[in-house]
C-alpha positions in Angstrom: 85.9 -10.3 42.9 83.9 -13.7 41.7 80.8 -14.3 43.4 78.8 -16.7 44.8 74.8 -17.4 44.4 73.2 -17.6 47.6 69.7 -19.5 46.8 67.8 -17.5 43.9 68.5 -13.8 43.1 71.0 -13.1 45.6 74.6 -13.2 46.0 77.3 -12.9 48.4 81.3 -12.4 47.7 82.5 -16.0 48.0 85.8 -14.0 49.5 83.3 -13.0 52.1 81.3 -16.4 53.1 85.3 -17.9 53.0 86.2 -15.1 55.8 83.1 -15.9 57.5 83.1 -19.4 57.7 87.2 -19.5 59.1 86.4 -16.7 61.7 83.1 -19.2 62.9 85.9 -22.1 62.9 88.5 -20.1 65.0 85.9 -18.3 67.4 85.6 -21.6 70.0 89.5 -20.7 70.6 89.0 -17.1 71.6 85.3 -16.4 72.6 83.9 -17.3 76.4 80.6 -19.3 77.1 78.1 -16.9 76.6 79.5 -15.6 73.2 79.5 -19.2 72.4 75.9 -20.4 73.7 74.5 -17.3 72.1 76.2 -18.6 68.8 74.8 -22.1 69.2 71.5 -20.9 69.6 71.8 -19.0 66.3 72.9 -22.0 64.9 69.8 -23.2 65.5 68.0 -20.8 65.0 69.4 -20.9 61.6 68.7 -24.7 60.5 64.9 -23.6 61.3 64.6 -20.6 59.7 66.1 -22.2 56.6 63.6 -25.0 56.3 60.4 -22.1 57.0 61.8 -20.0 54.0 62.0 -23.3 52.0 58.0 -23.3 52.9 56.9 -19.2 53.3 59.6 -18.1 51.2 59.8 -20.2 48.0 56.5 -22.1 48.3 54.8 -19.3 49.4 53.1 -21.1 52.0 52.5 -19.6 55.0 52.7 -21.7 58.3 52.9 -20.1 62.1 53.5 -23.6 63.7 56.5 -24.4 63.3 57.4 -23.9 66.9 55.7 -27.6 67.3 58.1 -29.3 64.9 60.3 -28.1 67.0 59.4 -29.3 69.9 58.6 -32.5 68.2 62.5 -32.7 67.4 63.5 -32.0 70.9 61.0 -33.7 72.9 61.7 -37.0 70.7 65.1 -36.9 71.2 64.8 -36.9 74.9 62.5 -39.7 75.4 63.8 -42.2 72.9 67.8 -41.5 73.8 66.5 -41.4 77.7 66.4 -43.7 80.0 63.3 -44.5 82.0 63.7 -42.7 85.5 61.7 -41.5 88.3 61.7 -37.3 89.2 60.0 -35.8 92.5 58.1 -38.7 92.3 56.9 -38.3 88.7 57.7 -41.8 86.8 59.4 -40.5 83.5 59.4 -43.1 80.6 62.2 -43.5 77.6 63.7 -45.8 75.2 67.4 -45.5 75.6 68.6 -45.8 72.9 72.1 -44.4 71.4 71.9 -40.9 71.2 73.0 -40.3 67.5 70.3 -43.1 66.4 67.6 -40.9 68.8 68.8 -37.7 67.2 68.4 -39.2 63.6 65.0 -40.9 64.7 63.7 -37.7 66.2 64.4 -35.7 63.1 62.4 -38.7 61.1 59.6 -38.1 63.7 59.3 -34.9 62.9 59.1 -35.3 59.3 56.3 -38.0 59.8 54.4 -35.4 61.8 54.7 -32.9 59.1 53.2 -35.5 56.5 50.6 -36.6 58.2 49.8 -32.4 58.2 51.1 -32.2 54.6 47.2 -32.5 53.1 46.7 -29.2 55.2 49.3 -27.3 52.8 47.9 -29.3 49.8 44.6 -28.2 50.1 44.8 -24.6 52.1 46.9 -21.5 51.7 47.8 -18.3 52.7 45.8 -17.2 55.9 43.9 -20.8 56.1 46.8 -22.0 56.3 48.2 -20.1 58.6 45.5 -20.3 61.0 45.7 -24.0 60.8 49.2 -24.5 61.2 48.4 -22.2 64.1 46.3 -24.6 65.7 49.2 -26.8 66.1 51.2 -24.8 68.5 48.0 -24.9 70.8 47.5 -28.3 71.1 51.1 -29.1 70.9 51.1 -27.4 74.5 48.2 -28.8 75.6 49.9 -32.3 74.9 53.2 -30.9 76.3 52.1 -29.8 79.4 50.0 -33.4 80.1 52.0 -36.0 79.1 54.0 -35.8 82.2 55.4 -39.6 81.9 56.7 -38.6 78.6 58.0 -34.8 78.6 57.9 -34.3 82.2 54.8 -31.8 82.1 55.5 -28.3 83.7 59.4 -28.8 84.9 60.4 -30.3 81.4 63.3 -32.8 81.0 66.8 -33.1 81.2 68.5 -33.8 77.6 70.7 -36.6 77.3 74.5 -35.5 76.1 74.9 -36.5 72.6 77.4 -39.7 72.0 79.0 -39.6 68.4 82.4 -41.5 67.4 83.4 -41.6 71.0 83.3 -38.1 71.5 80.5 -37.0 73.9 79.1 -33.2 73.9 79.1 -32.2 77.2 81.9 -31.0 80.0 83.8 -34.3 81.4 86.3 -34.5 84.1 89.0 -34.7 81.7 88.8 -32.4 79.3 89.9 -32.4 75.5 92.5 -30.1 75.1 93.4 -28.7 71.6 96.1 -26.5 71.0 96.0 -25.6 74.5 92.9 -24.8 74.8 90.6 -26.9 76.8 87.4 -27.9 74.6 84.4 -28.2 76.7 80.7 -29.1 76.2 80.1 -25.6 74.7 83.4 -25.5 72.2 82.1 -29.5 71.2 78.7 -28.5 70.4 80.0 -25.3 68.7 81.4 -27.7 65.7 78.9 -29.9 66.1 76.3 -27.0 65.3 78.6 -25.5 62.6 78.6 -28.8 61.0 74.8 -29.5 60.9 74.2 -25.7 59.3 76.8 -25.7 57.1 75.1 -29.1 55.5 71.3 -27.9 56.0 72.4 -24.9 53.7 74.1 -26.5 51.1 70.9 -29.0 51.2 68.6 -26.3 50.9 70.9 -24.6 48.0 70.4 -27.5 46.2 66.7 -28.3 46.7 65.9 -24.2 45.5 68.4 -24.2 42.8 66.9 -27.7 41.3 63.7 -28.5 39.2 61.6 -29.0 42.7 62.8 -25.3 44.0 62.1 -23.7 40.3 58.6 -25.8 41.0 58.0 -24.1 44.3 58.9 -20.2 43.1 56.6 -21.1 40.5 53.9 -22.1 42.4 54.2 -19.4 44.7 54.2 -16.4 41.8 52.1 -18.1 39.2 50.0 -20.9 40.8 47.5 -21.3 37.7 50.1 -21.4 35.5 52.0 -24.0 37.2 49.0 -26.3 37.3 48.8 -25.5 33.3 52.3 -26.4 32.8 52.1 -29.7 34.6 53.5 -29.1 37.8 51.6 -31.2 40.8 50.8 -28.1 43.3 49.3 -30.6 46.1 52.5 -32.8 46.1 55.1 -29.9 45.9 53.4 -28.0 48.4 52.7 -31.1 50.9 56.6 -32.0 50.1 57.9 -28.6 50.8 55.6 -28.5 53.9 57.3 -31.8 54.8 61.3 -31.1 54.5 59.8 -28.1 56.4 59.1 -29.7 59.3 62.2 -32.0 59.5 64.3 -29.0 59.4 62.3 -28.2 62.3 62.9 -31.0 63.8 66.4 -30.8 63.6 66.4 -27.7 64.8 64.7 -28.8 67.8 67.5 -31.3 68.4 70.0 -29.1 68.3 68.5 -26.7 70.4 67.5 -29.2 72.9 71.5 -30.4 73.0 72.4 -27.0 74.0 69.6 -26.0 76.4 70.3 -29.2 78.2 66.8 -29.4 79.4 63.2 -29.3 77.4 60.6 -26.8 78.8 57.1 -27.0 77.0 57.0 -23.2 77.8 59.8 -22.6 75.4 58.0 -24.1 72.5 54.6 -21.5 72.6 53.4 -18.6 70.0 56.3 -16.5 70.9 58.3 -18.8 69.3 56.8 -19.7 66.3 56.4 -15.1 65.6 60.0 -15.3 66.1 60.6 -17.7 63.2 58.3 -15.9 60.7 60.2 -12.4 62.1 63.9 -14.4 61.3 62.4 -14.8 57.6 60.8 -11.3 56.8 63.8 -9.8 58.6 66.3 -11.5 56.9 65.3 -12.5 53.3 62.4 -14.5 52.0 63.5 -17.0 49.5 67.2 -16.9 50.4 69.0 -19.2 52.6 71.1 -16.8 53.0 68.4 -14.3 54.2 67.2 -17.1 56.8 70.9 -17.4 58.6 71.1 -13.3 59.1 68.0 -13.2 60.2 68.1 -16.2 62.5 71.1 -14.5 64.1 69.5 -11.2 64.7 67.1 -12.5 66.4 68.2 -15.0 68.8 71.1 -13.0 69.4 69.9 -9.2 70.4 67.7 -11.1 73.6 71.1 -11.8 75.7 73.2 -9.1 74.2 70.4 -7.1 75.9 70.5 -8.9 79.0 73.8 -9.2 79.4 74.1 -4.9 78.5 71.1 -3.6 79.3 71.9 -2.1 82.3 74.1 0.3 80.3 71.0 1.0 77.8 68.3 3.2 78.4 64.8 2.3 79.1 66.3 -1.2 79.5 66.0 -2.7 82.9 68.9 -5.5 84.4 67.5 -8.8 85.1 65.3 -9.0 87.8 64.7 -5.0 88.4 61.4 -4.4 88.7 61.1 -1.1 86.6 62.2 -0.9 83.0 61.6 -3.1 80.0 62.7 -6.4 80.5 65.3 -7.7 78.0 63.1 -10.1 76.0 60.8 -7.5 76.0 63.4 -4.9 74.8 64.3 -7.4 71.7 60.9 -7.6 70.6 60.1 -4.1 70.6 63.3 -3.6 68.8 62.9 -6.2 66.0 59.1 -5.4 65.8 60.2 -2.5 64.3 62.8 -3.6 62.2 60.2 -6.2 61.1 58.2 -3.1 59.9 60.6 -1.3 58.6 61.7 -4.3 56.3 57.9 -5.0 55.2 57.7 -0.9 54.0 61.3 -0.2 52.6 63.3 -3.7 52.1 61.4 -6.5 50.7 64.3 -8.3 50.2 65.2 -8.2 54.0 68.5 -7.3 55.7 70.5 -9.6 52.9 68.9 -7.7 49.6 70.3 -4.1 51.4 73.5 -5.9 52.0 74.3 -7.2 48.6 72.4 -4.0 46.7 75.3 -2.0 48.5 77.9 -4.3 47.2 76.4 -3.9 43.9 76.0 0.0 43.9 79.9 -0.1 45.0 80.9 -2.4 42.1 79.4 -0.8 39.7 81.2 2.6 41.3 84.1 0.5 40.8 83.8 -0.8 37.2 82.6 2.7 36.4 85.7 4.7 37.5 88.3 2.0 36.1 89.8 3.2 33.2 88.6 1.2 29.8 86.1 -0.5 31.7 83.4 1.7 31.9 84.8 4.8 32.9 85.3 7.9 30.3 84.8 7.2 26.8 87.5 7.9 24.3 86.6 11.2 21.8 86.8 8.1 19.1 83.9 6.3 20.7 82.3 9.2 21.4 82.7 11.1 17.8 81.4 7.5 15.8 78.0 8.3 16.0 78.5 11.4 14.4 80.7 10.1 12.0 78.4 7.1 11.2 75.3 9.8 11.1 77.0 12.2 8.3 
């Protein structure tokens, strides 16, 4: 079975990605609304973690803010494609402009905010940096939570529907029906979000797999010797620091589309440990890494709330004895965070595909004339050649 390189070192069946990819396209036509919000959420999850492990996992660099690119992404989107309204009294300002044009606009925001922090990852690194990218997730809420006429302070904002080609992303009175199947908000922003990580991957794959990503790996295993070979460590690092923080900011967008309204609370530390967990979890370095990662984590919070009646130690929503669900998720990938850092350092994605290897090579080995028992010819030549 051919193969296909997934970002660096590691590679998945291209059979497999194929499968994966027509079952994602099919699912909006058999799964119900939480299976699908769940999903989008992943989704973007997905596009975020991808741009961090462009930044921790290539460039080495390690940031704990990017929870406020993310919120940069969704709270720009808001105010620029909103109009200006008033809420309980509270005057809420906006640009109104069309929605795709916000969206792009809000991703472009974000990427300004990351360069005007790109000297940060120019000049620091490691734990410095880390502790001054996690400075930014502070103040972010500190600014979320005032600017009232702008993010609507404690209660958040609602998100505009996105408006593309005519099509709108949200439920309507008359619904599109495809094949029978009525295609709501949910089933609209399923493609939408399929779409958008489908083309930040094969972005991403290209950045790595280019002279910039060869750059980055070398910067992050052999700093001094990239410097001696030419290769501006400043500019690569503030540049990866910057696509960073657009992805981010996509992310935020995306995120923002589905949730239907922005909450500063959302966007605090336990975000930003979530992203770093996606990475370490999954795979650092590998886009592909990033997306399995991405998925276990956003997705084992409402499995558990939607089952964890039927776990133990798990307590339904709202009971008051029992771990609570979000609570129950981080305990559990806490662990496999842990467990990942002391017996898979290339995440969940290197176990995968060092099982598919193992079972090749079982393959290959047991195939007659392709490795498998030698003939008394090939075996008796040494001899032969030795008398």
């Amino acid at each position: 079975m051919s193969d296909k390189r997934l970002f660096g070192r590691i590679r998945l069946p291209a059979a497999l990605l194929g499968a994966g990819l027509a079952g994602l396209i099919v699912l909006p036509f058999y799964a119900g609304s939480f299976w699908l919000q769940a999903g989008l959420f992943a989704m973007s999850a997905a596009v975020g973690a991808i741009g961090l492990n462009v930044l921790t996992g290539a460039a080495g660099q390690l940031s704990i803010g990017h929870a406020f690119f993310l919120a940069i992404g969704a709270y720009s989107y808001v105010w620029l494609a909103a109009e200006p309204e008033t809420v309980s009294g509270h005057h809420l300002t906006g640009m109104g402009l069309p929605t795709a044009l916000a969206a792009l606009v809000a991703v472009a925001v974000a990427g300004i905010a990351g360069g005007i922090c790109a000297p940060l990852a120019g000049r620091l690194k490691g734990a410095s940096l880390g502790v001054a990218t996690l400075a930014l997730v502070f103040i972010g809420q500190h600014v979320l939570f005032r600017a009232e006429p702008v993010t609507g302070g404690v209660n958040g904002r609602s998100v505009p529907p996105l408006e593309l080609f005519g099509l709108r992303f949200t439920d309507t009175p008359e619904q599109l029906m495809i094949l029978g199947i009525p295609f709501g908000g949910l089933e609209k922003l399923w493609y939408l979000g399929l779409a958008v990580l489908v083309a930040a991957a094969w972005f991403a794959r290209g950045v790595l797999r280019s002279r910039p990503g060869r750059a980055l790996n070398t910067l992050r295993d052999h700093e001094i010797a990239a410097g001696a070979l030419g290769v501006p460590v400043s500019r690569y690092r503030a540049g990866a620091f910057v696509l960073s923080s657009m992805y981010a900011g996509l992310a935020g967008v995306l995120l923002a589309l589905v949730f239907q309204r922005t909450v500063p609370d959302y966007f605090g530390l336990a975000l930003a440990l979530d992203y770093l967990a996606m990475i370490v979890i999954g795979g650092l370095g590998s886009v592909g890494g990033a997306v399995l990662g991405a998925v276990f984590v956003s997705i084992l919070p409402p499995l558990l709330t939607r089952y964890g009646g039927s776990l133990p130690m798990v307590a339904e929503p709202g009971a008051a004895s029992g771990l609570a669900p979000a609570e129950a998720a981080r305990l559990v990938y806490g662990a496999v965070f842990v467990a990942v850092l002391l017996f898979l350092p290339r995440g969940l994605l290197g176990l995968f595909t060092r099982s598919h290897r193992v079972r090749r090579t079982r393959r290959t080995a047991a195939a007659p004339g392709r490795g498998g028992a030698k003939s008394p010819a090939i075996v008796q030549e040494p001899e032969e050649q030795k008398a």
